[in-house]
C-alpha positions as CSV (number, residue, x, y, z in Angstrom):
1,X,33.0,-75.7,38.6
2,X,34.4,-72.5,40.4
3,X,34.7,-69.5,38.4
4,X,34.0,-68.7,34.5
5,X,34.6,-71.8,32.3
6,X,38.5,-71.9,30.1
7,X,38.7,-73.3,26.7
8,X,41.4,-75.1,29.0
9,X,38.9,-76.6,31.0
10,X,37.2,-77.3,28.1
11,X,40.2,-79.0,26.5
12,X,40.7,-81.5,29.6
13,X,37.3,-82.6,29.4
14,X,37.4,-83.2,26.0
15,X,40.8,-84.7,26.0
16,X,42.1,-82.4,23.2
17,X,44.9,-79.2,23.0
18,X,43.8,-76.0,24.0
19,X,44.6,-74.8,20.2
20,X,42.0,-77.6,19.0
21,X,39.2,-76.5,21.1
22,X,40.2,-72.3,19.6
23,X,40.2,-73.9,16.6
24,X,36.9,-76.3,16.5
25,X,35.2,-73.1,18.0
26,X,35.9,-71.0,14.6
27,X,34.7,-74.1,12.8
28,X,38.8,-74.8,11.4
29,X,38.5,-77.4,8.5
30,X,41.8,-78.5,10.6
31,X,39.8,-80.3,13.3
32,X,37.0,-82.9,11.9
33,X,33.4,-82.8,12.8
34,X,32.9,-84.7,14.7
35,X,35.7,-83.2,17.6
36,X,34.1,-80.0,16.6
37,X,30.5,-81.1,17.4
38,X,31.6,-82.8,20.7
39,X,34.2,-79.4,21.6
40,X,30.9,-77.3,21.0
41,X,28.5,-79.4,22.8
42,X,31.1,-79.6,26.4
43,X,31.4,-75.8,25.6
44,X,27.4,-75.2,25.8
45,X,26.8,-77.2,28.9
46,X,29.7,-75.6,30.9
47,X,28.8,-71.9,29.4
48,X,31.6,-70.9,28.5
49,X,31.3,-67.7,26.3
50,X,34.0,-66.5,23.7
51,X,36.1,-63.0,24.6
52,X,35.1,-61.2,21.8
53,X,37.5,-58.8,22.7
54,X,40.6,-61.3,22.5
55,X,39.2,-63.2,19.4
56,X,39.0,-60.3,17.7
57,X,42.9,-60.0,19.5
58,X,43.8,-62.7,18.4
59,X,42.6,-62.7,14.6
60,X,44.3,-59.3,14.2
61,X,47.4,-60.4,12.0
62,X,50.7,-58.5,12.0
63,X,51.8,-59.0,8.8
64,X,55.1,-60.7,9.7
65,X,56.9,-63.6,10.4
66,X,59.6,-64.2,13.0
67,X,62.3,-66.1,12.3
68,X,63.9,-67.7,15.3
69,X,67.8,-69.1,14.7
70,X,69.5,-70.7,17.6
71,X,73.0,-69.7,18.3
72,X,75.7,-72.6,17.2
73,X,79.5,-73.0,18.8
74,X,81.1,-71.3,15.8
75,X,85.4,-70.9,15.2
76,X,84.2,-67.3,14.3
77,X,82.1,-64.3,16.2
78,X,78.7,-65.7,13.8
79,X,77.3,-68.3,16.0
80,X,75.6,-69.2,12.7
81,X,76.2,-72.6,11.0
82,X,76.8,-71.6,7.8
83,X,74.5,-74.1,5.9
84,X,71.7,-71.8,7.6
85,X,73.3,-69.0,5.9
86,X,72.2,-69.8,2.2
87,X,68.7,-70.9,3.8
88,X,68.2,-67.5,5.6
89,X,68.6,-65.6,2.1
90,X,65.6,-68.2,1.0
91,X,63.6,-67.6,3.8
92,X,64.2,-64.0,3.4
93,X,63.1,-63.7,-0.6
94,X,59.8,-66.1,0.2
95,X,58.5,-63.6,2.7
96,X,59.1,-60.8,0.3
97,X,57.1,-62.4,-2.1
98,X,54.7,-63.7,-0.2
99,X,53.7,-59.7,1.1
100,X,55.6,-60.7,4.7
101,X,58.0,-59.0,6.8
102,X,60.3,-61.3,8.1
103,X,61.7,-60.3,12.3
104,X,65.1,-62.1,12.9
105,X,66.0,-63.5,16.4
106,X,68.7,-65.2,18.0
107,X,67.9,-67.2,20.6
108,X,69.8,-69.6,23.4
109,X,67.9,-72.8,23.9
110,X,67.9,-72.2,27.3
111,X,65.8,-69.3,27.4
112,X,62.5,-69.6,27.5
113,X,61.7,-67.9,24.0
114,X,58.4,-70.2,23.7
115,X,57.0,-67.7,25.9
116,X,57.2,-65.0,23.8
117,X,55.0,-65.5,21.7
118,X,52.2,-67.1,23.9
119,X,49.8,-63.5,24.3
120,X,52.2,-60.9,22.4
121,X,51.2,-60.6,18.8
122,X,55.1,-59.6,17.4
123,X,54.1,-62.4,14.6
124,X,52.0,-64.2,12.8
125,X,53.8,-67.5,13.3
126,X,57.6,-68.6,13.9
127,X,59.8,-70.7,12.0
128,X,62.8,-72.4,14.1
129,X,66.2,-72.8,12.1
130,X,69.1,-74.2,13.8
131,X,70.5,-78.1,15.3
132,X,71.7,-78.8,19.1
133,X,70.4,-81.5,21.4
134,X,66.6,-82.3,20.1
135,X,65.2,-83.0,24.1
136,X,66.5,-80.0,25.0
137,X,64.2,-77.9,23.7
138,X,61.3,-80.7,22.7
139,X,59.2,-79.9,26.0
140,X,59.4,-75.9,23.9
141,X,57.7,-77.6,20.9
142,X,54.9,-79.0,23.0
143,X,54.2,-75.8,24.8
144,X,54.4,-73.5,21.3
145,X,51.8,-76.5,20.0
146,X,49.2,-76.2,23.3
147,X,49.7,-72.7,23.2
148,X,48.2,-72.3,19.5
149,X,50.6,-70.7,17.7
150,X,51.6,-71.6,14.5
151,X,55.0,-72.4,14.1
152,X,57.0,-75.2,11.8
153,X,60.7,-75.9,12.3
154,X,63.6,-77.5,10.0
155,X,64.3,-80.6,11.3
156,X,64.1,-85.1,11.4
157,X,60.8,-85.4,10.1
158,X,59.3,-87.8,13.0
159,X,55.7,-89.5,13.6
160,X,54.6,-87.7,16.8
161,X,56.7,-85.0,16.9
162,X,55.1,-81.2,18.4
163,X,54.2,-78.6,15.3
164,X,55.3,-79.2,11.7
165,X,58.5,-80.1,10.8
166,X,60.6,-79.5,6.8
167,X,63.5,-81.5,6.9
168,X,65.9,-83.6,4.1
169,X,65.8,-87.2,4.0
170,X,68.4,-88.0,6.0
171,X,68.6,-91.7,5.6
172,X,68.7,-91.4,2.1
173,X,71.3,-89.0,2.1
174,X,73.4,-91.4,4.4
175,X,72.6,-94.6,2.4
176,X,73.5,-92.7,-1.0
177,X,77.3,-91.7,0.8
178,X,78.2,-95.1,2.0
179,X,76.9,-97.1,-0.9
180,X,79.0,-94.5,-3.3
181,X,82.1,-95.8,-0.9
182,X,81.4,-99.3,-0.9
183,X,81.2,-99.5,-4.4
184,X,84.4,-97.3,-4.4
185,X,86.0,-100.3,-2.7
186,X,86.0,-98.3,1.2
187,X,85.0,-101.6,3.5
188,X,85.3,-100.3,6.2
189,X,83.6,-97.1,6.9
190,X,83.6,-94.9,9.9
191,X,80.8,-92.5,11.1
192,X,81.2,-89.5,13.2
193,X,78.7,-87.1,14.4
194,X,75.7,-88.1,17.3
195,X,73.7,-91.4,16.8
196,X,70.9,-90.8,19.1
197,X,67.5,-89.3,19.5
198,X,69.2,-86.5,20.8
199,X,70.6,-85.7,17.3
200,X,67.7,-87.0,15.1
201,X,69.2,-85.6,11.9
202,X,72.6,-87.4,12.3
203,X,71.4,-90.4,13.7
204,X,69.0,-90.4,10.5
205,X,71.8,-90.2,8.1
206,X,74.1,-92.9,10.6
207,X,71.3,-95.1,10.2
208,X,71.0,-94.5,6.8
209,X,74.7,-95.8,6.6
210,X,74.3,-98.7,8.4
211,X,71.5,-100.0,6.4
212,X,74.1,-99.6,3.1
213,X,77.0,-101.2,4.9
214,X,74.0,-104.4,5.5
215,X,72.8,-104.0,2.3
216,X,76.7,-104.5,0.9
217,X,77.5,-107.4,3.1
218,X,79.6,-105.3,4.9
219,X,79.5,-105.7,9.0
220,X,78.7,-102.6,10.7
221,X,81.6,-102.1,14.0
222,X,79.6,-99.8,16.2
223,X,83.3,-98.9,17.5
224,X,83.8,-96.9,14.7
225,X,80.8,-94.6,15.4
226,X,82.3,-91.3,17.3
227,X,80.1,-88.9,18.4
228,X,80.7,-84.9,17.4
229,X,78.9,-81.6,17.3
230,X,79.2,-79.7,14.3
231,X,81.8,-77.7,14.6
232,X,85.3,-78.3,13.0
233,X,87.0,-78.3,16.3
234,X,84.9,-81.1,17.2
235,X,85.3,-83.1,13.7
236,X,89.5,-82.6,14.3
237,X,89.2,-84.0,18.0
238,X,86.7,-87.2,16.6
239,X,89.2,-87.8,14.1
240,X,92.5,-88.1,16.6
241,X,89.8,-90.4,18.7
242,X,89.1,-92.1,16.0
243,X,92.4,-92.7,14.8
244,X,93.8,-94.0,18.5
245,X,91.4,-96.7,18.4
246,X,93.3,-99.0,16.6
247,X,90.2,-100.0,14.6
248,X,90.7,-100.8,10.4
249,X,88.6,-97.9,8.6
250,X,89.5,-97.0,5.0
251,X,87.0,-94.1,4.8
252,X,84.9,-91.4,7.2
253,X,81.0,-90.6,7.0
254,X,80.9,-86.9,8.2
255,X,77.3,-86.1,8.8
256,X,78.6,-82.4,8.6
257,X,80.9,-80.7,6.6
258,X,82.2,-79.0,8.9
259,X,82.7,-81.9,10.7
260,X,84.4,-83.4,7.7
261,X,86.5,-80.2,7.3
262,X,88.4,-80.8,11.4
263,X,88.5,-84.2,10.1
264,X,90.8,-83.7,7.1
265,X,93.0,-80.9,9.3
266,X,93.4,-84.3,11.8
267,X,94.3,-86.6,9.3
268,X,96.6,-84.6,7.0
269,X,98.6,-83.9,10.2
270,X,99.5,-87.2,10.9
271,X,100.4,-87.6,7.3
272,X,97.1,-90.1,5.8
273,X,96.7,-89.3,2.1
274,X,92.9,-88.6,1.4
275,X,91.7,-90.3,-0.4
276,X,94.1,-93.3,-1.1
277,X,94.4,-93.9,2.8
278,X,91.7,-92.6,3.6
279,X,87.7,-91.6,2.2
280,X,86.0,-88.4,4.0
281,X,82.3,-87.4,3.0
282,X,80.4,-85.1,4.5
283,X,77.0,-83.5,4.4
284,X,75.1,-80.4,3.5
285,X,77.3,-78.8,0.9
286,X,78.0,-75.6,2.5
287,X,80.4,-73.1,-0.1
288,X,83.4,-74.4,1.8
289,X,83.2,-77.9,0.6
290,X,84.3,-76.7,-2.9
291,X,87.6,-74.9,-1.9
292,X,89.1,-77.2,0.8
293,X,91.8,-79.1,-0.5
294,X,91.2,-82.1,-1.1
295,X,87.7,-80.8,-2.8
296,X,85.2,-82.5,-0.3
297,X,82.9,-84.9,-1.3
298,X,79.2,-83.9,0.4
299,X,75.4,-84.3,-0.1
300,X,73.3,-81.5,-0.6
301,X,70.2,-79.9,1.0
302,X,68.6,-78.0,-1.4
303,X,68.6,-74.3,1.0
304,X,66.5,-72.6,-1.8
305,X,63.2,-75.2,-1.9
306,X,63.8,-75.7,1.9
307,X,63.3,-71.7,2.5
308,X,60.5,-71.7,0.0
309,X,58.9,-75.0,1.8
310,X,59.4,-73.0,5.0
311,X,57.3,-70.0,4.2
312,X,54.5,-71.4,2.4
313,X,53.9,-74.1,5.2
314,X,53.9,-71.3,7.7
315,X,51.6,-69.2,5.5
316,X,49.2,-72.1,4.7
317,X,49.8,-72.6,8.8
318,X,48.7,-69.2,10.1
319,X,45.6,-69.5,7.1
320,X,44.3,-72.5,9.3
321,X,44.8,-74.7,5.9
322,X,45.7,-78.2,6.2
323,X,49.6,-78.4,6.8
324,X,52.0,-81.5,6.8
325,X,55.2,-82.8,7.6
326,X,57.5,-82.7,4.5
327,X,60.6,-85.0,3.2
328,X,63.4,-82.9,0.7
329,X,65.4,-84.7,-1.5
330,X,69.1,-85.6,-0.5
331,X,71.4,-85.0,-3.9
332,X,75.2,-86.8,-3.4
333,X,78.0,-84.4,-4.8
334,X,81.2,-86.5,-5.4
335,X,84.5,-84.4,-5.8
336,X,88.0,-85.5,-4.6
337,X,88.0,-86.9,-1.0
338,X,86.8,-90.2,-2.1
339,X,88.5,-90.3,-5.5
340,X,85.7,-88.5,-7.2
């Protein structure tokens, strides 16, 4: 071998991550013995000698945590999804407590903000808030992973996935709606929002659905699946597609609210009475939900624990404690829009 050995090179021949062979060589409890043993032994026999100077870097802790929110298509000047709103005051008070300073950054998926935090020390570690297309920004995750740094995003909690991911049970959350409607008497129950591994959240809570409309004896007509972003422009322009199909539906599966909220503008203009014609659920229970008229009928993501959940994985994270993906609780919240 040319040149001074990597932990890179070290990492290929061991078939590990670069961030297991840093690890393994400051004996983490995160990577097992035996890996260790082997990562130290390929380590020894191609020489390869630790910069003190950037370990001691790289130990040196800033205190902070940055808090990276990706900009949403909003109808005002926010770019914030609201539901992230409630979870950003969580976030806020868990780092407070915790002895943290939190740093706040918007960023376009686009943009290669993975970088940032590759050899700058700004943070400590990074939590990611915020939805849009999941293999957009996937090949980021893997990178942030390789690179070391601790990070842990809200999101589908997957097998497989890069990093650590805190996200609401999704399935549940969409069984729960439509099995509230079916034994509402709704038959025939429309879903719209994305149903595919690019939107791993709604396609969670779609198939979720589903599985109650099987479970009911109920058929499920893959025609009455429209895909939207969540925006309330998008919900009102699903709706009127929706509508022009021709297809029976008695009640719509929102897997937003404000997806559900375009939805209800759509389909009180062309006169449908919600919720004798016509069911509407949604999800996340964002303030909103409560003062539309009719009141909508949601599921809630408990914000507050999520924030909380957030932080301390993070924390435990940057520690080098064991860390896990974890499941929340989905909670139904009937009101009016499907006779609640």
């Amino acid at each position: 071998m040319k040149g001074k050995a990597t932990s890179f090179d070290i990492a290929h021949q061991a078939g590990v991550s670069q961030s297991t062979v840093s690890r393994a060589l400051r004996d983490s409890p995160l990577v097992n013995e035996e890996t260790r043993e082997r990562i130290k032994a390929i380590a020894k026999e191609l020489n390869y000698k630790v910069d003190k100077n950037a370990s001691n870097l790289r130990s040196q802790q800033s205190g902070t945590i940055a808090l990276l929110l990706f900009q949403d298509p909003t109808s005002d000047d926010s770019q914030i999804n609201p539901f992230f709103l409630s979870m950003l005051g969580s976030i806020t008070r868990a780092c407070t407590q915790k002895g943290y300073d939190l740093l706040v950054s918007f960023q376009q998926l686009e943009d290669d903000w993975h970088a940032d935090y590759e050899d700058c020390h700004k943070a400590d570690g990074i939590i990611l808030l915020g939805y849009g297309d999941y293999t957009d920004y996937e090949e980021k995750l893997i990178q942030l992973e390789q690179q070391g740094t601790h990070f842990v995003r809200w999101g589908a909690v997957k097998k497989g996935q890069p990093g650590v991911s805190i996200g609401c049970d999704n399935f549940q959350g969409g069984f729960d709606v439509t099995e509230h409607l079916i034994k509402s008497g709704k038959s025939h129950v429309a879903f719209i929002g994305g149903a595919s591994r690019r939107s791993p959240e709604f396609f969670d809570r779609y198939k979720g659905s589903c599985a109650a409309l099987e479970k009911g004896g109920v058929k499920v007509n893959p025609k009455l699946q429209i895909d939207a972003i969540t925006t309330e422009q998008s919900g009102y322009a699903a709706a009127l597609q929706l509508l022009a199909l021709k297809q029976p539906f008695d009640a719509i599966f929102c897997a937003s609210d404000l997806i559900a909220i375009g939805v209800v503008k759509a389909l009180r203009e062309r006169g449908k009475k919600i919720p004798e014609e016509i069911a509407v659920v949604g999800y996340d229970n964002i303030p909103l939900s409560e003062f539309i008229r009719p009141t909508l009928t949601t599921v809630q993501q408990d914000t507050k624990l999520a924030g909380e959940v957030l932080v301390e994985t993070l924390i435990s994270s940057i520690k080098d404690e064991p860390v896990d993906n974890r499941m929340l609780p989905a909670k139904l919240i009937v009101r009016e829009s499907c006779g609640g």
